[in-house]
C-alpha positions as CSV (number, residue, x, y, z in Angstrom):
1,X,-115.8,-128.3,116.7
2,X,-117.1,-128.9,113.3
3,X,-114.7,-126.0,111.9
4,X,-111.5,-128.2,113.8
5,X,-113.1,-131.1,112.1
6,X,-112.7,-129.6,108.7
7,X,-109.6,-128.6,108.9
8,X,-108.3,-131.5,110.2
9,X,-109.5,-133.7,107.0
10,X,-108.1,-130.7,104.7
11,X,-104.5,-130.9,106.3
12,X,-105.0,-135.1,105.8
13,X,-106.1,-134.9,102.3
14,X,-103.3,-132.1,101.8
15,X,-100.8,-134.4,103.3
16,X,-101.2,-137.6,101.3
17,X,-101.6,-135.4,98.3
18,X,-98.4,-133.6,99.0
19,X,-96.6,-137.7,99.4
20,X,-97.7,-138.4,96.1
21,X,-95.8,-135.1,94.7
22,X,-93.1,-135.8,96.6
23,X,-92.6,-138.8,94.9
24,X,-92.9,-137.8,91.2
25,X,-90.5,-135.0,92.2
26,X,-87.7,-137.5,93.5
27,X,-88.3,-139.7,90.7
28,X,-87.9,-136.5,88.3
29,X,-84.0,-136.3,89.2
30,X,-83.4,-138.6,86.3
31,X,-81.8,-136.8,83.3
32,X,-84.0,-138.8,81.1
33,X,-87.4,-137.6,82.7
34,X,-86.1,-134.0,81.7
35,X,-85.5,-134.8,78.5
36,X,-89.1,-135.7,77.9
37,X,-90.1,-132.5,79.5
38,X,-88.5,-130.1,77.0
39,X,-89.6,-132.1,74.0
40,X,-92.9,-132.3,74.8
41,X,-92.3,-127.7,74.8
42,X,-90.5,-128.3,71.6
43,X,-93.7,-129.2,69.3
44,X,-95.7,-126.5,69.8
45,X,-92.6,-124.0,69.6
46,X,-91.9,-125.1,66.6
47,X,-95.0,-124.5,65.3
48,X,-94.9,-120.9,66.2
49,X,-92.6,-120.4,64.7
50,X,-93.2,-122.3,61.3
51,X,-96.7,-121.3,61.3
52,X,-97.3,-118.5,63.3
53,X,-94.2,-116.5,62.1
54,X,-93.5,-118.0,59.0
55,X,-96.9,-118.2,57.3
56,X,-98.4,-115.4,59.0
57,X,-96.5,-113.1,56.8
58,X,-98.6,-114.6,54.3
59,X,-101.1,-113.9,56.0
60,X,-101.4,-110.8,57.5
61,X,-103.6,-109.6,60.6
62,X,-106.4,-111.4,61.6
63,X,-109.8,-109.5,63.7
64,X,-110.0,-110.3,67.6
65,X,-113.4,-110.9,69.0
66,X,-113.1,-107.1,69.8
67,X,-112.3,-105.8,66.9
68,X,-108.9,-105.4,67.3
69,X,-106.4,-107.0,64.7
70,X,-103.3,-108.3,65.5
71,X,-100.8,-110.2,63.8
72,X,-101.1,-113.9,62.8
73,X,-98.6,-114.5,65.3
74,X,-99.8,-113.1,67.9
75,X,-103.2,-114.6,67.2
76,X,-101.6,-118.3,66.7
77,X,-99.0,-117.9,70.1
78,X,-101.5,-118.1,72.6
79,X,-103.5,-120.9,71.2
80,X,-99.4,-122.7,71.0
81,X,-99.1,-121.8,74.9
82,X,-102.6,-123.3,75.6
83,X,-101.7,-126.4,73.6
84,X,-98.4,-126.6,75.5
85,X,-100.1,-126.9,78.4
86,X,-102.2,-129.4,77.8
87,X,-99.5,-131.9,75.9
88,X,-97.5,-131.4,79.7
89,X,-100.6,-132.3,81.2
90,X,-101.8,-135.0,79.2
91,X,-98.6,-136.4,78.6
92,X,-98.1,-136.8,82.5
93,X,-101.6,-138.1,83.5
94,X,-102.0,-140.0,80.3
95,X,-99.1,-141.9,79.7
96,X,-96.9,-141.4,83.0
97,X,-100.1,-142.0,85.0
98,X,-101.3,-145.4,82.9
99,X,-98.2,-147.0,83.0
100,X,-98.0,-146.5,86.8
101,X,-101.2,-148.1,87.6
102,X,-100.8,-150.8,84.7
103,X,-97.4,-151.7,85.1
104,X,-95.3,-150.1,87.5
105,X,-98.2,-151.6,89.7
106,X,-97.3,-148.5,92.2
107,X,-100.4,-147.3,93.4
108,X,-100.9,-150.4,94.5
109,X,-98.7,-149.8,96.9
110,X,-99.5,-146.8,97.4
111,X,-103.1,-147.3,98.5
112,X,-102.0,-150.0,101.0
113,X,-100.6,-146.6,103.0
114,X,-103.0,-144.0,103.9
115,X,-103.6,-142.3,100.7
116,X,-106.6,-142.4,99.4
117,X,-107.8,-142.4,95.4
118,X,-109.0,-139.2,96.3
119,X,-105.4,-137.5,97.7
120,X,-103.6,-139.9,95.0
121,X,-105.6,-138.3,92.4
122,X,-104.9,-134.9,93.7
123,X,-101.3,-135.3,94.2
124,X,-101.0,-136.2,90.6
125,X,-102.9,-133.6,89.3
126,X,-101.1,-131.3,91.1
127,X,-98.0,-132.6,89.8
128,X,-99.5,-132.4,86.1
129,X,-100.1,-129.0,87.0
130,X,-96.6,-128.4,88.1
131,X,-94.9,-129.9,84.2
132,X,-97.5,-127.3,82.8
133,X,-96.4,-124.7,84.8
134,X,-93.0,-125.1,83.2
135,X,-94.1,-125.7,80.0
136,X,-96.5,-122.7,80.1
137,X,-93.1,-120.3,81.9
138,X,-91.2,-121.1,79.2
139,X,-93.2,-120.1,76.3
140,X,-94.1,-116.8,78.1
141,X,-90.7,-116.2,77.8
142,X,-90.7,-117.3,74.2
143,X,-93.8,-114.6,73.5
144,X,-92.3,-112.0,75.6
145,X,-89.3,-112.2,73.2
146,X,-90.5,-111.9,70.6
147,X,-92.8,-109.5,71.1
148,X,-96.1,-111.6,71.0
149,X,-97.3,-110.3,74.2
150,X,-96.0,-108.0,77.2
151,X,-94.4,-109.1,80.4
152,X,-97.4,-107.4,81.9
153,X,-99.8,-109.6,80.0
154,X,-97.5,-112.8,80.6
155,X,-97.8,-112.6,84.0
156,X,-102.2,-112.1,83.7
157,X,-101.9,-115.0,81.4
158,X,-99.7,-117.2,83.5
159,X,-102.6,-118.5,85.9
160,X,-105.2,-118.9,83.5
161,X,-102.1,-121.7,81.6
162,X,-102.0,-123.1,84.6
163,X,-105.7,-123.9,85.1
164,X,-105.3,-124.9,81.2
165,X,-103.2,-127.6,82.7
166,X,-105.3,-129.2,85.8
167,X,-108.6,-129.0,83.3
168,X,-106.6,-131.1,80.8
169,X,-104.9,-133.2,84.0
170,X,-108.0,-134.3,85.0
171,X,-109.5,-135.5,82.1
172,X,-106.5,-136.9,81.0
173,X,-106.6,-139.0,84.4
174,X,-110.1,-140.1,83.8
175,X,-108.9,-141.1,80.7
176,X,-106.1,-142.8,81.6
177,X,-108.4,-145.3,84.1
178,X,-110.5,-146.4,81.1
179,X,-107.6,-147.5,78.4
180,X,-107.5,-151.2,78.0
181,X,-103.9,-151.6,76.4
182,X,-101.1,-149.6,74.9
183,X,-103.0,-149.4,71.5
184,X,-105.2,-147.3,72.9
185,X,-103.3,-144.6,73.2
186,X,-103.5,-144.0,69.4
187,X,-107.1,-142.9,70.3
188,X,-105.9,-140.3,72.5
189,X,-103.4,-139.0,70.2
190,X,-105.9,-138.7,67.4
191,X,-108.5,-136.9,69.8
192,X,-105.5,-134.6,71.4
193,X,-104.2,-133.6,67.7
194,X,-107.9,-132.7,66.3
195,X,-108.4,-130.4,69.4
196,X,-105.0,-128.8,68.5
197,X,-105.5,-128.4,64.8
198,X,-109.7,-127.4,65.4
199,X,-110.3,-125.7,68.4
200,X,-109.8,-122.2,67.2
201,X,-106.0,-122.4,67.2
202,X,-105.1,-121.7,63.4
203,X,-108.5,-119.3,62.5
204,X,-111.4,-117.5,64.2
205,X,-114.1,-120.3,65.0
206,X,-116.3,-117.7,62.6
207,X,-114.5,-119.2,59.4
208,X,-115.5,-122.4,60.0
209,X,-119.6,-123.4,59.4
210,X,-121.9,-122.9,61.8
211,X,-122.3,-126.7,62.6
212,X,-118.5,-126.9,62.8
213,X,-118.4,-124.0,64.9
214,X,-120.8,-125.4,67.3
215,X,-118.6,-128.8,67.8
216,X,-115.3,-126.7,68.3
217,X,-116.9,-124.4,70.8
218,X,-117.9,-127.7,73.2
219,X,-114.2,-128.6,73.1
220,X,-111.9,-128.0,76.0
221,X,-108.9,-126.9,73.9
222,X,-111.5,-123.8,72.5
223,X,-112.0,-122.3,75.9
224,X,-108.4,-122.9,77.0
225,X,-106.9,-120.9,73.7
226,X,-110.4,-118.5,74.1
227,X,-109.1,-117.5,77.9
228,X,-105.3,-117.7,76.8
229,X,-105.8,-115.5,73.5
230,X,-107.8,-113.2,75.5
231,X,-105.1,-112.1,78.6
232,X,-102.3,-112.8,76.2
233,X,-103.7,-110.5,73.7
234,X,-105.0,-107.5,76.5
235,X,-108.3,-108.4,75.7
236,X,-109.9,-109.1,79.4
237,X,-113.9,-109.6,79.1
238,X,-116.8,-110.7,81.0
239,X,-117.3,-113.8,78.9
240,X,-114.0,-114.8,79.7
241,X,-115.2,-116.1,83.2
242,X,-117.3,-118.4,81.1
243,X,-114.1,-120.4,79.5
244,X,-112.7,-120.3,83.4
245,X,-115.7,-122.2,84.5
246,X,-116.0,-124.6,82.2
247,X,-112.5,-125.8,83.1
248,X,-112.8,-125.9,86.6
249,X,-115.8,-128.2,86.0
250,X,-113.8,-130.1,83.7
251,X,-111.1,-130.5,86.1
252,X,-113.3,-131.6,88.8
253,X,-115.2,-134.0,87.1
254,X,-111.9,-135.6,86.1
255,X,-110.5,-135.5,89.3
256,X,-114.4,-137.2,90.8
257,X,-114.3,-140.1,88.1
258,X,-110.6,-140.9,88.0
259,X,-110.5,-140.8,91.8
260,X,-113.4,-143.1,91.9
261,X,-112.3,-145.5,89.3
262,X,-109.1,-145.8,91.1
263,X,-111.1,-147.2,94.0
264,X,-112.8,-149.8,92.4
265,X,-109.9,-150.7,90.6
266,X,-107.4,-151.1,93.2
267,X,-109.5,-151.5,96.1
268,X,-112.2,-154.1,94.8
């Protein structure tokens, strides 16, 4: 009984999740959406290969936490996939996902049907999780070409992008329910361009202070590029279970507080 129960409220929530999807994906037809989506892969590309390859054969290999060294291209590429995942993400529950609630007024309508905030929220992290997904195949591709990484590797690597993307979905989400106006998007761009250039993406966090190291090591971007650099690299270890976690919880609390402020938003 209490088993059918459960289920029964999984397959709901599932459902009006799945609507929401479906809806971004018809609306995603447009040429222009598409055209979003590959320049928001273009940035970080580039700077692979401005920084990563050009410069990093001025700089020569760089030390792993294991004591391997690799190239500065192959220690900068992973830390570029991680932050492609995150500007797909962010870009779709930050922008995308304000403008929807602010002035496309559609989840308005939306939570006049069924739908919750709880399955809206989900279906649009999920859907955030899908544009990372593409971002993150794509640069794969680029690293596997190039030599950065092995398809082997690429494919370990693939799901730890992906949770890369519903961690930064989330709180991108939560985010998203607490901007007052346009304008405030600046903030988020400062905030999302310091966690590119400081979260261990360019050097070891050991080169920086200690006090600096301990403020780059709370960020989310550090444990997505820590868990990226580490598969990407064949580097698997214990401790990278600890970057997974924190993620997860990061993607659930965004998930919790956006889904909540959505309620009192909409339905108050």
């Amino acid at each position: 009984m209490v088993t059918a129960m459960v289920y029964g409220r999984v397959a709901r929530d599932s459902g009006g999740a799945l609507s929401v999807v479906g809806r971004n994906l018809a609306a995603a037809r447009h040429v222009t959406y598409w055209m979003v989506l590959l320049s928001g892969f273009a940035e970080p590309l580039l700077y692979l290969l401005s920084i990563g390859v050009g410069v990093g054969r001025l700089v020569g290999d760089v030390p792993l936490q294991d004591g391997r060294l690799v190239s500065y291209a192959q220690f900068v590429a992973p830390a570029m996939l991680a932050a492609s995942s995150m500007n797909g993400a962010m870009a779709e529950t930050v922008m995308n996902f304000y403008g929807k609630l602010k002035f496309m007024k559609l989840y308005d309508a939306t939570l006049a049907t069924p739908v919750t905030p709880v399955q809206l929220a989900s279906g649009e992290l999920v859907w955030a999780m899908v544009r990372g997904a593409f971002y993150s195949a794509a640069f794969l591709a680029v690293m596997a070409g190039l030599g950065l990484t092995t398809t082997l590797w690429a494919l370990v690597a693939f799901p730890a992008t992906m949770l890369v993307g519903i961690a930064f979905g989330g709180l991108g989400m939560a985010l998203s329910t607490l901007l007052r106006s346009w304008q405030d998007f600046d903030y988020v761009n400062v905030a999302q361009f310091g966690l590119f250039l400081f979260s261990g993406t360019f050097a070891p966090p050991d080169s920086y202070p200690l006090a600096a190291r301990l403020l780059v090591e709370l960020t989310p971007l550090y444990h997505g590029v820590a868990l990226v650099r580490g598969l990407c690299t064949g580097s698997p270890a214990w401790g990278l279970g600890w970057h997974a976690l924190y993620l997860v919880g990061l993607a659930v609390a965004g998930l919790w507080f956006a889904s909540r402020r959505l309620g009192r938003l909409l339905l108050t």
